[in-house]
Backbone as a ProteinNet text record, in pm:
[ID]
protein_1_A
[PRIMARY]
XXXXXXXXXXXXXXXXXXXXXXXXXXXXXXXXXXXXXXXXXXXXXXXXXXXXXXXXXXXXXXXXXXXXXXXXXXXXXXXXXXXXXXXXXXXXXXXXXXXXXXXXXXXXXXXXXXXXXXXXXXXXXXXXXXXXXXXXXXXXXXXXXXXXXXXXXXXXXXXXXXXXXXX
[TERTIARY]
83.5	0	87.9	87.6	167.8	278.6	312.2	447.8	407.1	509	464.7	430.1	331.1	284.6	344.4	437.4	455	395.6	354	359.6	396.4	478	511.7	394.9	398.2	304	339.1	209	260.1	283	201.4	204.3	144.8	82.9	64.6	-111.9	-209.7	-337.5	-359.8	-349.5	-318.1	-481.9	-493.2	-621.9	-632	-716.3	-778.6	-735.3	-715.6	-792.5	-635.6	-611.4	-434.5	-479.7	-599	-581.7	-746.2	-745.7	-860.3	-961.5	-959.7	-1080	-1128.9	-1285.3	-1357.1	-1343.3	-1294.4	-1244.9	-1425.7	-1434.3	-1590.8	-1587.9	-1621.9	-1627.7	-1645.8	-1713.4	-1741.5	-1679.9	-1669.9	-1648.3	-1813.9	-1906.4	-2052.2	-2053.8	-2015.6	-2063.8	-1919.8	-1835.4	-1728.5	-1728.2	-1758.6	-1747.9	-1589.1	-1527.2	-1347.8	-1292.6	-1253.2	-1129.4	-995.8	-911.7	-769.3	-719	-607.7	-525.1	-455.8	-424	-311.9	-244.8	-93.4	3.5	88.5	150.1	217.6	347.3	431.8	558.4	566.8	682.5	699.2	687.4	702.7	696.7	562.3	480.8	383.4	248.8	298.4	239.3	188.5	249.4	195.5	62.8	73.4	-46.9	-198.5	-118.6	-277.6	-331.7	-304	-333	-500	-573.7	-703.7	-800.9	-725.6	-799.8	-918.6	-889.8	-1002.9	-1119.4	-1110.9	-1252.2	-1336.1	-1290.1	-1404.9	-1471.7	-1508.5	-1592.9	-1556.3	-1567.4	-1474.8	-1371.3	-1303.6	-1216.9	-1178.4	-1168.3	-1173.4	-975.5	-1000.4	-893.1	-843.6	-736.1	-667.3	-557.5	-537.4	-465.1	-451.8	-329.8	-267.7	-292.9	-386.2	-461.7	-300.9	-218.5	-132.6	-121.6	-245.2	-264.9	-373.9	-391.8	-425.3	-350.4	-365.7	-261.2	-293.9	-432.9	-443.7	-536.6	-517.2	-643.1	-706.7	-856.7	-927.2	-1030.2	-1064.3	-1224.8	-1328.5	-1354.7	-1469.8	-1463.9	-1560.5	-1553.6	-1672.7	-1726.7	-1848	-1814.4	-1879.9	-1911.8	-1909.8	-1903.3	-1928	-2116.7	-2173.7	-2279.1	-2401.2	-2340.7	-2394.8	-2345.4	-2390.4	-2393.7	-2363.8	-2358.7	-2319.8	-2207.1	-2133.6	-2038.7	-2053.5	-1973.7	-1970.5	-1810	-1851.5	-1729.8	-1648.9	-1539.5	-1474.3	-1524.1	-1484.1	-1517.7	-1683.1	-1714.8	-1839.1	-1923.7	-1739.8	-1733.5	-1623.7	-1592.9	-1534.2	-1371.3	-1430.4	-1347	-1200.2	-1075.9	-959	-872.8	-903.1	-850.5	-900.9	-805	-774.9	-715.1	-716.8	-608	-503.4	-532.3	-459.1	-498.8	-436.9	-462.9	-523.8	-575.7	-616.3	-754.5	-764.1	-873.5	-879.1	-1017.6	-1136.9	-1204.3	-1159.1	-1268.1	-1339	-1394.6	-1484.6	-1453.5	-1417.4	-1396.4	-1435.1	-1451.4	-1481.2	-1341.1	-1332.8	-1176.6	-1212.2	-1167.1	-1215.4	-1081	-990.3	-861.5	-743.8	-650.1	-497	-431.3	-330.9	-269.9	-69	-11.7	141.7	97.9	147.8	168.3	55.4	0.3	-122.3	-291.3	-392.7	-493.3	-618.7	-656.3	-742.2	-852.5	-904.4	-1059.5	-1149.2	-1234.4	-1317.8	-1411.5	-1499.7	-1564.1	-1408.2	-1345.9	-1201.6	-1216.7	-1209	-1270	-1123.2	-1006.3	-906.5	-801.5	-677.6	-632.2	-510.9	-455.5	-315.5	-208.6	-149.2	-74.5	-76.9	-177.2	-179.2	-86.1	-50	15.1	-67.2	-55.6	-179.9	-129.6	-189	-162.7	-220.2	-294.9	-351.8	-498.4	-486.6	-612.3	-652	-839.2	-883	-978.9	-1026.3	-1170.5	-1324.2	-1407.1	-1497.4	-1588.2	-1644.9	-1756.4	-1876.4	-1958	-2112.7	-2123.9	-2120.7	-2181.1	-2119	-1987	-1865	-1864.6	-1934.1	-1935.1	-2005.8	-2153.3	-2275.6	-2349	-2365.1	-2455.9	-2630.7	-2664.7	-2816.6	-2892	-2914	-2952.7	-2854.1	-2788.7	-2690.9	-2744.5	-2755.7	-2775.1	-2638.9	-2703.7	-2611.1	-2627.6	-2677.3	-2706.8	-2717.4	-2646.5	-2695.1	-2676	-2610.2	-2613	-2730.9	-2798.3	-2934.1	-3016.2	-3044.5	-3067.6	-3040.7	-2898.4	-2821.1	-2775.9	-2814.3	-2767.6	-2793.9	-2893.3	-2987.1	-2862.4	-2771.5	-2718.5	-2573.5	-2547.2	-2422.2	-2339.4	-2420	-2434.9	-2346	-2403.6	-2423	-2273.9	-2233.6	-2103	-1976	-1845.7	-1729.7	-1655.4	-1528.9	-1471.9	-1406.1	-1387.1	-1317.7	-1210.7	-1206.4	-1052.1	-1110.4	-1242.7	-1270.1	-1217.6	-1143.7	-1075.6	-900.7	-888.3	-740.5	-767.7	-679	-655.8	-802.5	-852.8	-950	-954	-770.9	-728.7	-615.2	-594.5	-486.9	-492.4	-445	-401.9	-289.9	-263	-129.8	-142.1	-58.3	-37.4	91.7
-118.8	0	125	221.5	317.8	326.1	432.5	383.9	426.4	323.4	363.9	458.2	475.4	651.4	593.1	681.7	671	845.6	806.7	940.2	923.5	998	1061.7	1045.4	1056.5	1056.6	1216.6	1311	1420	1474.5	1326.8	1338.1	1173.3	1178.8	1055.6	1100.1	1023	1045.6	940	1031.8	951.4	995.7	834.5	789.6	749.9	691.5	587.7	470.3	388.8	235.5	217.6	124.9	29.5	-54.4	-131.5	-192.9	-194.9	-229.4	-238.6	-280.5	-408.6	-502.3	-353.3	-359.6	-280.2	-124.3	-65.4	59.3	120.3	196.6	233.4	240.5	200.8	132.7	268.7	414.9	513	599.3	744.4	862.1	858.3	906.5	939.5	856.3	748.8	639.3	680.8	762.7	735.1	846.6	839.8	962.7	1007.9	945.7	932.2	1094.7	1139.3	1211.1	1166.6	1258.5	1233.1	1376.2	1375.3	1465.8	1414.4	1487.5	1475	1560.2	1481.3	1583.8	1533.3	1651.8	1691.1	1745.2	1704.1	1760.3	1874.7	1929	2093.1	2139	2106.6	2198.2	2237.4	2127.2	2128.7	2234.1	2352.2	2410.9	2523.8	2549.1	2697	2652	2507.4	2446.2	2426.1	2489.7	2445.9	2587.7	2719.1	2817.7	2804.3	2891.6	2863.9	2798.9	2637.2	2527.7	2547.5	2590	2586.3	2679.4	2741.2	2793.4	2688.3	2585.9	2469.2	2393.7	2363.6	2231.3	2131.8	2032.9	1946.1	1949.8	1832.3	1769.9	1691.1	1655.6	1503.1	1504.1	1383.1	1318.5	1188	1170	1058.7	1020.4	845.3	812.9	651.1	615	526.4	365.7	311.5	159.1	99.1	133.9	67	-47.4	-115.5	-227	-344.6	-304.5	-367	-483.7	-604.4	-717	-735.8	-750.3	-814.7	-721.5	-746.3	-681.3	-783.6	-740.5	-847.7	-720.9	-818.4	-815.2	-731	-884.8	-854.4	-854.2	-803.3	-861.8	-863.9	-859.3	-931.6	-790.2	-662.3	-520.8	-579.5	-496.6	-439.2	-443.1	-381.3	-339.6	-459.4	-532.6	-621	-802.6	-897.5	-1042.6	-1062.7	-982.3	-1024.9	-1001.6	-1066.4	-1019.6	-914.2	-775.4	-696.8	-635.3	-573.8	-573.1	-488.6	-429.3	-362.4	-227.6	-206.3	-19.3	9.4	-63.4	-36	-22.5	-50.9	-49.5	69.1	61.1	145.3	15.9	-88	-187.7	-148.8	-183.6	-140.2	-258.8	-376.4	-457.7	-364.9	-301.2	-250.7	-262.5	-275.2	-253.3	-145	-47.5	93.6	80.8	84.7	83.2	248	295.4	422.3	471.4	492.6	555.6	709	714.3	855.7	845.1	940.8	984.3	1142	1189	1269.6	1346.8	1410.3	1430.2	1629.4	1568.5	1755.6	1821.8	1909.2	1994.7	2082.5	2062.8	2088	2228.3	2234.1	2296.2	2281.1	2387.8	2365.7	2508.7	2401.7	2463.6	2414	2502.8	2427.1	2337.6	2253.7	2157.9	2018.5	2057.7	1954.9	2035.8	1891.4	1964.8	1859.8	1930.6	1843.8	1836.8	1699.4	1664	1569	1555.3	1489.4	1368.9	1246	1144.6	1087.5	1089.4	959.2	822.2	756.6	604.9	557	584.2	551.6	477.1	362.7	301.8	405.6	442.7	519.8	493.1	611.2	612.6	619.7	603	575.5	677.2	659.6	749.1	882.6	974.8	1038.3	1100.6	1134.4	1124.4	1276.2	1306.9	1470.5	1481	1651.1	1692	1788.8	1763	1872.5	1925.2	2065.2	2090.8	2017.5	2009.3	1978.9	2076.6	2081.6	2197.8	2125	2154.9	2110.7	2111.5	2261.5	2309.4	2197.5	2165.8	2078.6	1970	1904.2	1755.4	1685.1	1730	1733.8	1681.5	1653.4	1658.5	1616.8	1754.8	1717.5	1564.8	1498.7	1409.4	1231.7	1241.8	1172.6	1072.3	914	769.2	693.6	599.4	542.7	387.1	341.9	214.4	85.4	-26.3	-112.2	-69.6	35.2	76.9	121.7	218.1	256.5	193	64.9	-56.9	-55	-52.2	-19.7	66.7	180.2	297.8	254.8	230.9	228.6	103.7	38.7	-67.1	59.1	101.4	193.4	215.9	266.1	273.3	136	42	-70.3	-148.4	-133.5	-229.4	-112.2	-248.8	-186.8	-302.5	-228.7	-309.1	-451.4	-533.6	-695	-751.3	-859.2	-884	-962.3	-932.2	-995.6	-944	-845.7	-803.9	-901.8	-974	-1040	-1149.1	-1137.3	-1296.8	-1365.3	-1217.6	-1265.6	-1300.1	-1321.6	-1295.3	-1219.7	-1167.3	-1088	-1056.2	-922.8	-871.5	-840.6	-825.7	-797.3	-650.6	-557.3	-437.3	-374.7
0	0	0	99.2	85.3	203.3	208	309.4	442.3	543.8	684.5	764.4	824	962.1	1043.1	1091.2	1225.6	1298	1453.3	1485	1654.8	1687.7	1834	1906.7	2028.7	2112.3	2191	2205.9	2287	2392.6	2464.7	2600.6	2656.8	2779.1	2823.2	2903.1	2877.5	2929	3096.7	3183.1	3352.7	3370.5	3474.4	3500.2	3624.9	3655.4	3761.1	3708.5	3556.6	3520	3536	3599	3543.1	3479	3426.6	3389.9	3243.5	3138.9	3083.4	3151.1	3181.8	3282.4	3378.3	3401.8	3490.3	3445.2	3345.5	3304.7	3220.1	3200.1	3135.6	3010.9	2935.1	2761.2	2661.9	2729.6	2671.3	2750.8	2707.6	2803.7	2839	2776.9	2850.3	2928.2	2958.9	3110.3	3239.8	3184.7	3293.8	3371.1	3454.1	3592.5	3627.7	3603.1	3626.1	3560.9	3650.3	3696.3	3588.9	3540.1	3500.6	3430.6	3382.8	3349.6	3180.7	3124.6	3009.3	3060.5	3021.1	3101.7	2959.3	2872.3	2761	2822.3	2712.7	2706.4	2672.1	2750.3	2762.6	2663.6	2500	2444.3	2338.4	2388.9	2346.5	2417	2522	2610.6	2534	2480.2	2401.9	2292.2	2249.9	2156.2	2259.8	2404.9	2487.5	2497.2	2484.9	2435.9	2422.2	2473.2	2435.6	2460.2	2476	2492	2650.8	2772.5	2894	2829.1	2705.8	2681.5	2596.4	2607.9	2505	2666.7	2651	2711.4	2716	2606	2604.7	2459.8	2487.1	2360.8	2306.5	2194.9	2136.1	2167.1	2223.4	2221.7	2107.4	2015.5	1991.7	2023.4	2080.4	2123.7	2068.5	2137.3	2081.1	2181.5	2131	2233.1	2217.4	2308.2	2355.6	2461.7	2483.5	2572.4	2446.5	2355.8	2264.2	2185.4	2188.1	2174.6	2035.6	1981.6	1834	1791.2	1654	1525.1	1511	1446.1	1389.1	1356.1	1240.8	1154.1	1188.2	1284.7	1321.7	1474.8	1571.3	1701.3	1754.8	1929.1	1917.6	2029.8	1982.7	2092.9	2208.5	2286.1	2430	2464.2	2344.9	2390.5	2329.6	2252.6	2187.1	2178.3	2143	2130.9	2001.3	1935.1	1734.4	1713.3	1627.1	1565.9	1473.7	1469.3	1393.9	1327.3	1205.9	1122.8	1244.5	1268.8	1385.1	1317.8	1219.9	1176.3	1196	1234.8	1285.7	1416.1	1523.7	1644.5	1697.7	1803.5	1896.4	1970.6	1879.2	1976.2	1978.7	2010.6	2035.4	1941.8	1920.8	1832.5	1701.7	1644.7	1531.6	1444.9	1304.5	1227.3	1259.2	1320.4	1333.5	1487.2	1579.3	1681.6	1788.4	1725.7	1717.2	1800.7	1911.9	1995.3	1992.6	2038.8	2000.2	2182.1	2239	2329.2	2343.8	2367.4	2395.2	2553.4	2610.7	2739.2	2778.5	2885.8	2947.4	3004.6	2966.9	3015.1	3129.1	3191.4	3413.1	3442.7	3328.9	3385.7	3272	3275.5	3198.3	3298	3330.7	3379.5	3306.7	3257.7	3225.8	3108.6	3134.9	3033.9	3067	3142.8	3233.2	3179.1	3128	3130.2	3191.3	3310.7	3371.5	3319.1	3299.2	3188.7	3308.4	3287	3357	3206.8	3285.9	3235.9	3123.4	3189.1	3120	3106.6	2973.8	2972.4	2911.2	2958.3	2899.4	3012.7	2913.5	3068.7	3057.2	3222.1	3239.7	3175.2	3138.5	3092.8	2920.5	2850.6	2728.6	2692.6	2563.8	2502.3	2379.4	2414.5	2349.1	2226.7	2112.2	2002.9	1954.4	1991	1980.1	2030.3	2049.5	2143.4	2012.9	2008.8	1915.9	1990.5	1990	2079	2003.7	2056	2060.9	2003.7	1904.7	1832.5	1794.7	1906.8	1886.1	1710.1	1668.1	1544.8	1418.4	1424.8	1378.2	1415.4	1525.9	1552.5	1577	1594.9	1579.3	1447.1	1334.6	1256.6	1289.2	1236	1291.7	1275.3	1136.3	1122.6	1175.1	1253.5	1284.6	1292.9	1278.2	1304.2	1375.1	1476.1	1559.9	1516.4	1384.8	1346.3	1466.1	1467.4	1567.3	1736.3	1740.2	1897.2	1922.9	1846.4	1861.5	1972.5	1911.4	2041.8	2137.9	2160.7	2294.5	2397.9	2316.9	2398.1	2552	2627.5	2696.6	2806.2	2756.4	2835.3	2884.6	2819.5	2831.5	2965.9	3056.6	3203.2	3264	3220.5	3315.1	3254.3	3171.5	3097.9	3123.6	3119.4	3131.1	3079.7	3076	2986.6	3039	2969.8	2999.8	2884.4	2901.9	2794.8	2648.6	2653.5	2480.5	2366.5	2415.7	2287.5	2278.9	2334.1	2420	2272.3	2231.4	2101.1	2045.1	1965.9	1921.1	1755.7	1694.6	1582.4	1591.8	1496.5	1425.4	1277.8	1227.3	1088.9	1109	982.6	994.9	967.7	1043.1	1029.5	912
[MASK]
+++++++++++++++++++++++++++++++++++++++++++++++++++++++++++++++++++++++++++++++++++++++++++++++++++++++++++++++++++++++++++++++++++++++++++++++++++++++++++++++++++++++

């Protein structure tokens, strides 16, 4: 295909979870407290940032052992294709959370509802724009169903050798 991404990590996202098992599967279900704490020179890029609300975070599922296909959700009993999930067995090992920004202070920015395990390695912070991330007519296809379980699930090790791709 084309040639390798690599990318730096800019900081590290600190939590409550050491471990995946019992960690909250979404930001909207996680009440959890944490911080991103960035390298110094990335301080002047936080500029701005305590006037959003929240911010999309990407980061790097560095506790993620295998890729696969397909997998069988969190919120569901079926197997589904993965790009049609949130699961962490990825081809690209690549996580999306959603979080509220509580504080920045330095090179530290305190967020609140964190569904991530410590330490991850974080990959970039964007703000959050209702108007921009929102689309009015939006569909949540087979979660739709599920929304409603969200609350009640957390995470466990079904994502642990459920396959592999090759990256």
């Amino acid at each position: 295909m084309n040639d390798p991404v690599e990318y730096e990590p800019i900081g590290l996202i600190r939590t409550p979870f050491d471990d995946p098992e019992g960690m909250p599967i979404q930001a909207r279900a996680a009440d959890a407290a944490g911080r991103l704490e960035l390298a110094g020179r990335f301080e002047p890029a936080l500029a701005d940032l305590e006037g959003f609300s929240h911010a999309i975070l990407l980061y790097h599922f560095h506790r993620s052992e295998s890729a696969t296909l397909t997998v069988t959700p969190f919120l569901d009993e079926t197997r589904r294709g993965v790009f049609a999930t949130r699961a962490p067995a990825r081809p690209n090992p690549i996580g999306l959370s959603v979080v509220g920004v509580t504080g920045v202070e330095g090179t530290t920015v305190a967020v609140e509802g964190v569904d991530v395990v410590d330490r991850t390695p974080l990959l970039d912070i964007k703000p959050f724009v209702p108007d921009f991330d929102v689309p009015e007519e939006a569909t949540a296809g087979w979660i739709e169903d599920r929304e409603d379980a969200l609350a009640e699930v957390s995470a466990d090790d079904r994502f642990v050798g459920e396959g592999s791709v090759d990256r």
